[in-house]
C-alpha positions as CSV (number, residue, x, y, z in Angstrom):
1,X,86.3,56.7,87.6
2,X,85.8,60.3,87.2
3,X,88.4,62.9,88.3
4,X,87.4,65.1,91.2
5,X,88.6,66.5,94.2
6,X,87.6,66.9,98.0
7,X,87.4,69.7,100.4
8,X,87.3,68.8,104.3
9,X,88.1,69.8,107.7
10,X,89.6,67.4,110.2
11,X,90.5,67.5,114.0
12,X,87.6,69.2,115.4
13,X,88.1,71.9,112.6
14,X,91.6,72.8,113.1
15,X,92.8,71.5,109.9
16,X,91.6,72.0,106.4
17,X,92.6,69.8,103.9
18,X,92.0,69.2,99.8
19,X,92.6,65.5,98.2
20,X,92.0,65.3,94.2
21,X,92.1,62.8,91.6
22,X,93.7,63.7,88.3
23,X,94.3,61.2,86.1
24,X,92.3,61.6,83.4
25,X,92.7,65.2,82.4
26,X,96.6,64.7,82.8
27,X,96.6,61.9,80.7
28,X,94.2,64.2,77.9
29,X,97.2,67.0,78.7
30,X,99.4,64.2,77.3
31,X,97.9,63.0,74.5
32,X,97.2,66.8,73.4
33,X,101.8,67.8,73.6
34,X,102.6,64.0,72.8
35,X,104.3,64.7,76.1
36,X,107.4,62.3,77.3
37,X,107.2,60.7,80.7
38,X,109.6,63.2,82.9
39,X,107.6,65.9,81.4
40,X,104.1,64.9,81.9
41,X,105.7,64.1,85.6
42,X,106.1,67.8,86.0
43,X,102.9,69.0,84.5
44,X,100.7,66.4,86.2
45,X,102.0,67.2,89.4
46,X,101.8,71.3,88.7
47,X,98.4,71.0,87.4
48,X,97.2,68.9,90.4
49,X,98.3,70.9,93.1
50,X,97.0,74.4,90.8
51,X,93.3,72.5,90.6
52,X,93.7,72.5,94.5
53,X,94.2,75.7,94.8
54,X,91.5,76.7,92.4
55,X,88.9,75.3,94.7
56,X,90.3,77.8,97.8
57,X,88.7,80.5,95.2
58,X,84.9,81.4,95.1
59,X,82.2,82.5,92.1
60,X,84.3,83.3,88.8
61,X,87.7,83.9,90.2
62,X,90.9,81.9,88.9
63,X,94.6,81.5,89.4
64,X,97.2,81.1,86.8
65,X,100.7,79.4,88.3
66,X,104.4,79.5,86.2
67,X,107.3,77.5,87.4
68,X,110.5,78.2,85.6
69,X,113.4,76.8,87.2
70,X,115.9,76.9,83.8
71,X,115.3,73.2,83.6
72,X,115.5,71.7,79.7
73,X,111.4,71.6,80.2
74,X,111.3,75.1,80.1
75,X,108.1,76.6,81.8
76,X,105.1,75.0,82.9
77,X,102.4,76.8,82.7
78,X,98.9,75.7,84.6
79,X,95.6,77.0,85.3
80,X,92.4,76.6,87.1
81,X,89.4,78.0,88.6
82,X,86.7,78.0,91.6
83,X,84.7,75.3,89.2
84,X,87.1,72.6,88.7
85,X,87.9,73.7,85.3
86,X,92.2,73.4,84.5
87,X,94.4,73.2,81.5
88,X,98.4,73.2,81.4
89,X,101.0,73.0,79.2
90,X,105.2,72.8,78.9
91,X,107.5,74.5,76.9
92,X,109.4,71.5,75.7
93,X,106.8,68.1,76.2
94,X,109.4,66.0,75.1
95,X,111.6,65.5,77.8
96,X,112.5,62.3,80.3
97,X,115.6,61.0,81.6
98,X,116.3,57.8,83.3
99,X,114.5,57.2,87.2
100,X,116.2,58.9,90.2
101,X,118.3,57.4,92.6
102,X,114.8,56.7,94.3
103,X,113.3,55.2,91.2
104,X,111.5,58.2,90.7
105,X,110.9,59.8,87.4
106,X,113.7,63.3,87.9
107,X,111.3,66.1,87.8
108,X,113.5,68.1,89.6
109,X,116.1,67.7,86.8
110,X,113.7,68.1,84.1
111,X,112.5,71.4,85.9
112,X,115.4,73.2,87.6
113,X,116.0,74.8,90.4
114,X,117.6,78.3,89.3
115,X,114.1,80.0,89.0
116,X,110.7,80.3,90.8
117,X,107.4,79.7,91.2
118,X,105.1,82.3,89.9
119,X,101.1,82.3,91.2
120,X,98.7,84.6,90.0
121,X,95.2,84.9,91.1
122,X,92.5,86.7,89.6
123,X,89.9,87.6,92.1
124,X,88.0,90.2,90.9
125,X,89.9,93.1,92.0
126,X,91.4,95.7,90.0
127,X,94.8,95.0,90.0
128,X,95.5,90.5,90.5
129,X,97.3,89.1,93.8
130,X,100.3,87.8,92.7
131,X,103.2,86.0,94.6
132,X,105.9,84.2,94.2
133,X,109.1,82.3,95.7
134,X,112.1,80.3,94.8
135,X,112.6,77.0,93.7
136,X,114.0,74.8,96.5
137,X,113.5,71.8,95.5
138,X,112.3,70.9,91.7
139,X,110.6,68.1,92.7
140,X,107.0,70.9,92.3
141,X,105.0,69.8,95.8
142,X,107.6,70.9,98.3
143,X,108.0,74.0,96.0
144,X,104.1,74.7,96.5
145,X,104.3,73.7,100.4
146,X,107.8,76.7,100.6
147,X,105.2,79.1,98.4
148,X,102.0,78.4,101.2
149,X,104.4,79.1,104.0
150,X,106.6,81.9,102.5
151,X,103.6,84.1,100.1
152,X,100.3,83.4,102.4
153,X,101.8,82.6,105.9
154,X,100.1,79.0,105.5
155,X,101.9,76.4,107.2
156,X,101.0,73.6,104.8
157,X,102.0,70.2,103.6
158,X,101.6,69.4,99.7
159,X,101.8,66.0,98.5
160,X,101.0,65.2,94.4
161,X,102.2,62.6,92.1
162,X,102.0,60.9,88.6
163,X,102.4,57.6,87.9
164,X,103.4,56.9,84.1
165,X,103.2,53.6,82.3
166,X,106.9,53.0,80.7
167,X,105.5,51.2,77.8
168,X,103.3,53.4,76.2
169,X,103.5,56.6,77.8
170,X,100.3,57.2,79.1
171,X,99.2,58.1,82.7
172,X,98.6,55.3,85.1
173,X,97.6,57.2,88.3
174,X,97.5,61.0,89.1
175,X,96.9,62.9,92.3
176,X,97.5,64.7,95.3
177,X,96.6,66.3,98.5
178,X,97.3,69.9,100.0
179,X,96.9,70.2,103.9
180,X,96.6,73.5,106.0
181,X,96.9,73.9,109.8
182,X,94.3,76.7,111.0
183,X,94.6,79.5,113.9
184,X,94.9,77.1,116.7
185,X,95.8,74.0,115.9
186,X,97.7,71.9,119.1
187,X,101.5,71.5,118.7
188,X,100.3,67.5,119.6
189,X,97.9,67.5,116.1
190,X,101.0,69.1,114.3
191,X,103.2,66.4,115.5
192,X,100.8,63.4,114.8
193,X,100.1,64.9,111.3
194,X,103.7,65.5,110.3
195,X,104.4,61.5,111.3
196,X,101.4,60.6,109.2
197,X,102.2,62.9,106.4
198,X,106.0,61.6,106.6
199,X,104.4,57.9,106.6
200,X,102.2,58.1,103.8
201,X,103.0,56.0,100.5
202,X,103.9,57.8,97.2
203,X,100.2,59.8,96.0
204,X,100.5,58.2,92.9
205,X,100.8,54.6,94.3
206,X,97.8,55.2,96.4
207,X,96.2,56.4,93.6
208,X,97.1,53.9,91.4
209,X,95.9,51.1,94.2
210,X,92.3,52.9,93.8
211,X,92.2,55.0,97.2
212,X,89.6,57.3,96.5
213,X,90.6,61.0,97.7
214,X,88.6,60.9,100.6
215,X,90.5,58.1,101.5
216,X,93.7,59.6,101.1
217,X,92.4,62.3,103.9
218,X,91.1,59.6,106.4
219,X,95.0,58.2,106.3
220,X,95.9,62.0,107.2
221,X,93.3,63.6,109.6
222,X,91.2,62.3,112.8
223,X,87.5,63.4,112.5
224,X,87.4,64.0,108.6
225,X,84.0,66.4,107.6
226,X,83.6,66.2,104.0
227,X,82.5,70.1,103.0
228,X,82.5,69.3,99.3
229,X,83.4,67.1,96.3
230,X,83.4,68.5,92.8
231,X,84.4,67.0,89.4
232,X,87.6,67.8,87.7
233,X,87.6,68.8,83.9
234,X,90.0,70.3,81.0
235,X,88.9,73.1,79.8
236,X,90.4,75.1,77.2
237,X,89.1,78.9,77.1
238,X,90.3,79.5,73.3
239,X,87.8,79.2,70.3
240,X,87.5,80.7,66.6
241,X,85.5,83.6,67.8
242,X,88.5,84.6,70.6
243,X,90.5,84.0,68.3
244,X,89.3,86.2,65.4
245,X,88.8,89.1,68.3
246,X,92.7,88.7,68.4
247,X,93.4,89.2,65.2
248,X,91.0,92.4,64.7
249,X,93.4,93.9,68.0
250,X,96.8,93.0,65.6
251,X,95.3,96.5,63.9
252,X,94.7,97.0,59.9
253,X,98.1,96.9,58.4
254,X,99.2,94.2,60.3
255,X,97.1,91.7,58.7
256,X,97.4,93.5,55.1
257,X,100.9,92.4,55.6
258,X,100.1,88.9,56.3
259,X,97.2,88.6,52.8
260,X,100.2,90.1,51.2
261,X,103.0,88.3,52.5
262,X,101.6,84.8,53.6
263,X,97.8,84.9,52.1
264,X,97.5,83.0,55.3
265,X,97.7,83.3,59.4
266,X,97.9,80.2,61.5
267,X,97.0,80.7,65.4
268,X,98.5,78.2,68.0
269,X,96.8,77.8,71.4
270,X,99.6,76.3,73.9
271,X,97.1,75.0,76.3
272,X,94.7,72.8,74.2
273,X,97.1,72.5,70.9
274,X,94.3,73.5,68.5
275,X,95.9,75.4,65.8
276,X,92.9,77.7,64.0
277,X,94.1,78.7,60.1
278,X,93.0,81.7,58.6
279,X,92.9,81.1,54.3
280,X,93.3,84.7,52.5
281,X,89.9,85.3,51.8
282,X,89.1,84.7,55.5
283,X,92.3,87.6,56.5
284,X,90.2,90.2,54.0
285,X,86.8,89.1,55.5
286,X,88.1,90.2,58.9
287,X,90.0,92.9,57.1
288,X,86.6,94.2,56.0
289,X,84.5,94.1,59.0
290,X,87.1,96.4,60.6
């Protein structure tokens, strides 16, 4: 099954609400960092909820989010755009500890909570929106639910999850669901969807047990209207011609130094781990055409 995500409305309009998929690209995120189970927790759950928010954009804009909480993962690092398009990465991918005291991989310890979480969007504009808010929790969707209410004056409710096979590391199940009450919504529909919300089984599990994510909105919202369902995909926006671009912007005598003093240059990207190499006679061909 292909990784996508929904966009809906539910009680006569009132709400708006966005269910995804994700476990595919999480699980091609984790095969790229050989990532370790606490760790891919984090960044599954990051990217998830970032894809989400990239289909709340329009035409070619895209949001970049950071959480840094001074957790041993270090940062994580995710974006996406109006197309479905994400990519994500950690500092340190080799991190897990031991389940919770709610058998729960401990994202929050792995993360942190002396930090914040960063968002960026790029809409276009000349200068980029950017917001951002403390850590209160670690644990990534509560985090995003405190930056909805706190940044954009969205009261929201942001569920995501990852589900990782002990054995071999790989992901099992990976999802989520962001939910937004519009200008008028009935304290009686924020009631009933706070009970259901509160009720609802772990993402991942519902994931894992093959709940589509239109299902996972019918178990939230009366009167679900499907607006639009669009495919989730990694995609990396490196390649050797970007990267070559880069090196001509290093300037003249800063890659004379490196024929001189490595006769080499190796370029790492962090989201995709491709790492491009430059030989010497590549450096002076790019020294040349400069």
């Amino acid at each position: 099954m292909k990784d996508y995500m929904v966009r809906a409305t539910g009680f006569g309009g009132n709400v708006r609400v966005f269910a995804a998929r994700t476990t595919h690209i999480v699980e091609e995120i984790r095969k790229r960092h050989d990532m370790w189970n606490t760790a891919t927790a984090a960044m599954g759950r990051t990217l998830t909820a970032t894809t989400m928010m990239g289909a709340m954009l329009k035409g070619d804009e895209s949001l970049s989010v950071k959480i840094k909480g001074g957790g041993p993962i270090g940062q994580i690092i995710a974006e996406a755009n109006a197309k479905g398009e994400a990519r994500a990465y950690v500092t340190n991918p080799h991190v897990h500890f031991e389940l919770n005291e709610k058998g729960k991989l401990d994202v929050r310890r792995a993360v942190g909570m002396d930090g914040f979480l960063y968002v960026i969007k790029d809409l276009g504009l000349r200068e980029p929106y950017q917001g951002s808010v403390p850590i209160v929790s670690g644990e990534i969707g509560d985090d995003f639910t405190y930056y909805f209410v706190a940044s954009e004056q969205t009261p929201s409710a942001v569920g995501v999850g990852v589900l990782v096979n002990p054995d071999d590391r790989s992901v099992l199940a990976s999802g989520g669901f962001i939910l937004q009450l519009l200008p008028g919504t009935t304290d009686d529909v924020v009631a009933l969807i706070e009970e259901r919300v509160s009720g609802l089984p772990q993402v991942s599990r519902m994931i894992g047990e093959g709940l589509t994510p239109e299902e996972i909105i019918a178990k939230i919202v009366d009167e679900p209207n499907i607006h639009e369902r669009m495919d989730i995909t990694f995609s990396c926006t490196c390649s050797e011609e970007k990267v070559s671009n880069m090196l001509i912007t290093l300037g003249k005598e800063e890659i004379q130094n490196m024929i001189d003093e490595q006769e080499s240059a190796e370029i790492h990207c962090h989201f995709c781990n491709e790492r491009y190499h430059y030989d010497k006679k590549q450096l002076e061909q790019i020294l040349q055409s400069m």
